[in-house]
C-alpha positions as CSV (number, residue, x, y, z in Angstrom):
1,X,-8.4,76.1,-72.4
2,X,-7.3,73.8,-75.2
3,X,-3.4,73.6,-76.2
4,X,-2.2,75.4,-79.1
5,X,0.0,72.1,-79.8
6,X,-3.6,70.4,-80.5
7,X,-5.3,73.7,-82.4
8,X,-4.6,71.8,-86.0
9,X,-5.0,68.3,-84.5
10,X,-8.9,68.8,-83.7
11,X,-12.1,70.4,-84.3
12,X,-12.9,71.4,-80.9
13,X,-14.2,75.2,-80.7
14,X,-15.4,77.1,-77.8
15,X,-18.2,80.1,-78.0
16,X,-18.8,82.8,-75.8
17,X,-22.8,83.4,-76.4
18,X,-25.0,85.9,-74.2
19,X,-28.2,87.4,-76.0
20,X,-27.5,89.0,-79.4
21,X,-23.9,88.4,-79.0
22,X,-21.5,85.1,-80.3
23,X,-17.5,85.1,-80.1
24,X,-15.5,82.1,-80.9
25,X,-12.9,81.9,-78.6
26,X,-9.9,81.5,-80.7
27,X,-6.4,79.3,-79.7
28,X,-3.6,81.5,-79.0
29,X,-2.0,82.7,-82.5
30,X,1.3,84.6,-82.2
31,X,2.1,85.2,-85.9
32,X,3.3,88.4,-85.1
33,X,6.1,87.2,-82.8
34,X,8.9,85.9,-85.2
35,X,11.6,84.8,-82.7
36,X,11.9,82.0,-80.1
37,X,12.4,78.4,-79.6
38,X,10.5,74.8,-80.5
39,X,11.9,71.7,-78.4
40,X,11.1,68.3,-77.6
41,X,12.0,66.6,-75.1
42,X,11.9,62.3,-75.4
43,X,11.4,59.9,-72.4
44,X,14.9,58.7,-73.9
45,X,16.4,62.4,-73.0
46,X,17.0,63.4,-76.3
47,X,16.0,66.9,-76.5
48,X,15.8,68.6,-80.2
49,X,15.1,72.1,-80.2
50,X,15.1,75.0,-82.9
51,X,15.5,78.8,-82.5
52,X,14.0,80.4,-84.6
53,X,14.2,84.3,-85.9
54,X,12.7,86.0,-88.8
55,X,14.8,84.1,-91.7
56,X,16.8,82.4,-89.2
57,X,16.4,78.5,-87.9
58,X,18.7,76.3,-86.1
59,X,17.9,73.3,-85.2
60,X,20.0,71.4,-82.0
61,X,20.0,68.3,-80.1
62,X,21.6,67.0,-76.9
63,X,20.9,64.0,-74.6
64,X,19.9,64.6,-70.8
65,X,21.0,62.1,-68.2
66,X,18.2,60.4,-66.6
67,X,15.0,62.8,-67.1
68,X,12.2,62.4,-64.3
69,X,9.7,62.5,-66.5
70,X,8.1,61.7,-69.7
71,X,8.0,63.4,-73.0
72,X,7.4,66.9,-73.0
73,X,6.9,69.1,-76.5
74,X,7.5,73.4,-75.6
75,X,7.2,76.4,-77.8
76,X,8.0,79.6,-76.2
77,X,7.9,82.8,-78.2
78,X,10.2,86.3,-77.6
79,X,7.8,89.6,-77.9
80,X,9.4,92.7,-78.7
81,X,7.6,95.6,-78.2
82,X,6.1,95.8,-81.5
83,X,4.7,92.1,-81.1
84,X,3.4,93.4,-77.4
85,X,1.6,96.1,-79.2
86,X,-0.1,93.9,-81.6
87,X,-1.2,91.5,-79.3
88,X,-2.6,94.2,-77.2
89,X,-4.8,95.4,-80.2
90,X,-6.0,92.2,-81.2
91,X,-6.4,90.4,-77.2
92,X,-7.7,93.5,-75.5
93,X,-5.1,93.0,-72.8
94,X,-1.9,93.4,-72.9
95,X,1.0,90.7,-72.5
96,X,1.4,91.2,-68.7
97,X,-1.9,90.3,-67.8
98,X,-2.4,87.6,-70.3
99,X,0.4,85.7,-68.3
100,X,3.3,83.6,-69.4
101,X,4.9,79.9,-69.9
102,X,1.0,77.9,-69.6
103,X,1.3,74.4,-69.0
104,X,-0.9,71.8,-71.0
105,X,-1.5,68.2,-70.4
106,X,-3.4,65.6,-72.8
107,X,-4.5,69.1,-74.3
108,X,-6.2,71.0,-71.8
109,X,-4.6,73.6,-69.4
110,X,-3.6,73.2,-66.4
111,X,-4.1,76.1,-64.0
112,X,-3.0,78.2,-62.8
113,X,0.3,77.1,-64.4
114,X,1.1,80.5,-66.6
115,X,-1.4,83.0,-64.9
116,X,-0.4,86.7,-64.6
117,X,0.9,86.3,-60.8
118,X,2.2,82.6,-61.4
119,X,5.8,82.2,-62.4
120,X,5.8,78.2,-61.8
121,X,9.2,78.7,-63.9
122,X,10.7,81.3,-61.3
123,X,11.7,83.4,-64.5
124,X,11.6,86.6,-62.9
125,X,13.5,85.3,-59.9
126,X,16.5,84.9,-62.9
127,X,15.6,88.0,-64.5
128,X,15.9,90.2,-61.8
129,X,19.3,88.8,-61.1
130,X,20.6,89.3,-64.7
131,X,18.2,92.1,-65.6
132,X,19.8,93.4,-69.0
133,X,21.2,89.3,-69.3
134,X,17.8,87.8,-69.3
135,X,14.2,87.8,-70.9
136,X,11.3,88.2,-67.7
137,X,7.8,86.9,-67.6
138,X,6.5,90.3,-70.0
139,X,9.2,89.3,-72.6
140,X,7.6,85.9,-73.2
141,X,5.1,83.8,-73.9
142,X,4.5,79.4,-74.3
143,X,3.3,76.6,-73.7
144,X,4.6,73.5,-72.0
145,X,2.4,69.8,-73.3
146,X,2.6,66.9,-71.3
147,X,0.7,63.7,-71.1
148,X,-0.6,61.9,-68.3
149,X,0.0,58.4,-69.4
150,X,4.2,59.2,-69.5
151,X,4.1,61.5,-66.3
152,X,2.4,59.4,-63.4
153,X,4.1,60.6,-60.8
154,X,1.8,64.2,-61.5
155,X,-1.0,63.7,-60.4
156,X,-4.3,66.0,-60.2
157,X,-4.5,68.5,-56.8
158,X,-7.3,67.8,-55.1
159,X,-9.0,71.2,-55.1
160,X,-8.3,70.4,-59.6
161,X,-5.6,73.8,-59.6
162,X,-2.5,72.3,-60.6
163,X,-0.4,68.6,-59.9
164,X,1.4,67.6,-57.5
165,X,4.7,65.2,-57.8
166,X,4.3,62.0,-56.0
């Protein structure tokens, strides 16, 4: 519900209560996957990202011609299948179901943007193209933050699941 990019940035918790029993709902921590990429992207088109793998960071930049919209900040994360196993003991799900690239904006999800059966990104569509070339929606995990003040042409569906481009 809230954006890992804002879990540091606030002080907003949510809590599961019903009778005897309380559980804070916890932001999405991946510690145990060690490889995959931070970028930025700039109204201005610069995007800087880094790839990152256990010991290993790079960080790049490149300008984009003309991007459509405004600044967007993305973290998406590689799971082997010892990182699959480990968030399957400590979710209670395992990485399929939980679902894949989520989209954020002004901090709070966007659904169903990164739901199990939603593949906004049409990652599979590639993957099952390249299939030993390419990660699928099982192989990864992220988030995608946006704002609302640098992306007006998004605007709120009417039924509240999801934008539409204007």
């Amino acid at each position: 519900m809230i954006s890992p990019f804002a879990q540091e940035k606030n002080d907003f918790n949510i809590f599961i209560k019903f009778d005897d029993y309380q559980e804070k709902i916890v932001n999405d921590s991946f510690e145990y996957a060690t490889t995959g990429i931070d970028a930025n992207l700039l109204s201005s088109g610069l995007l800087e990202y880094t790839i990152f793998d256990e010991g290993y960071e790079k960080t790049h930049s490149l300008q984009v011609k003309n991007p459509s919209f405004g600044p967007i900040e993305v973290k998406i994360l590689y799971l082997d299948a010892a990182a699959k196993r480990a968030f399957a003991r400590r979710n209670g799900i395992f990485t399929r179901e939980y679902g894949n690239i989520k989209l954020f904006r002004d901090n709070f999800r966007i659904l169903p943007y990164g739901e199990m059966e939603n593949d906004w990104l049409g990652i599979d569509n590639k993957h099952a193209q390249a299939v030993f070339r390419s990660l699928g929606t099982r192989d990864i995990m992220g988030y995608a933050q946006i704002t609302k003040e640098n992306n007006p042409s998004l605007k709120d569906a009417t039924n509240r699941r999801g934008l539409n481009e204007d």
